[in-house]
Phi, psi and omega in degrees: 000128171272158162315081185258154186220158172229115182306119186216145180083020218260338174283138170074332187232355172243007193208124200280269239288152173255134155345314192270302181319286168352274140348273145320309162327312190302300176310316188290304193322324161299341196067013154276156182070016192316301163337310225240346191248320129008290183294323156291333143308285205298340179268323147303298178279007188262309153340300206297330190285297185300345161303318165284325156278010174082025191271334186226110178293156210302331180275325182287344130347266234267335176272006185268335178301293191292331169304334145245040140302344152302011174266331124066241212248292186348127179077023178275136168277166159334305190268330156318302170303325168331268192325291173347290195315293194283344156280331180314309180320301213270326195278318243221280203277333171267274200308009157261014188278136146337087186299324203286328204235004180247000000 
């Protein structure tokens, strides 16, 4: 029987790398979503002044990201998110784990 763990917080404290950051990475090398990884930029980072000047707070900031990180994902078939997923992993997020927190 195998070993299951489950992970929680892995951007900035079990990982240097972010999920999303991640992610994007994927699309752009592919070249897809241009559209759809555009917008989540632009929208997001439109964001970042009122978060600096204290007009937004750090959770509702950091919670408009992950909340749409499904714009995304969208339109993925299974074995697409598959793929998406296990390059995120291998590529992006396990050589970026923290040794000081594991």
């Amino acid at each position: 029987m195998g070993v299951t763990a489950a992970f929680f917080d892995l951007d900035g404290t079990l990982c240097t790398e972010h999920v999303w950051r991640a992610i994007i990475r994927y699309h752009r090398a592919r070249r897809q979503k241009r559209a759809i990884v555009f917008a989540y930029l632009a929208g997001h980072m439109a964001l970042w002044p009122l978060y600096r000047m204290g007009a937004l707070s750090k959770e509702r900031f950091y919670r408009a990201w992950a909340r749409d990180l499904v714009w995304l994902m969208a339109g993925l078939t299974a074995q697409e998110a598959q793929e998406l997923f296990r390059w995120v992993v291998d590529e992006r997020i396990a050589p970026s784990f923290r040794p000081d927190v594991l």
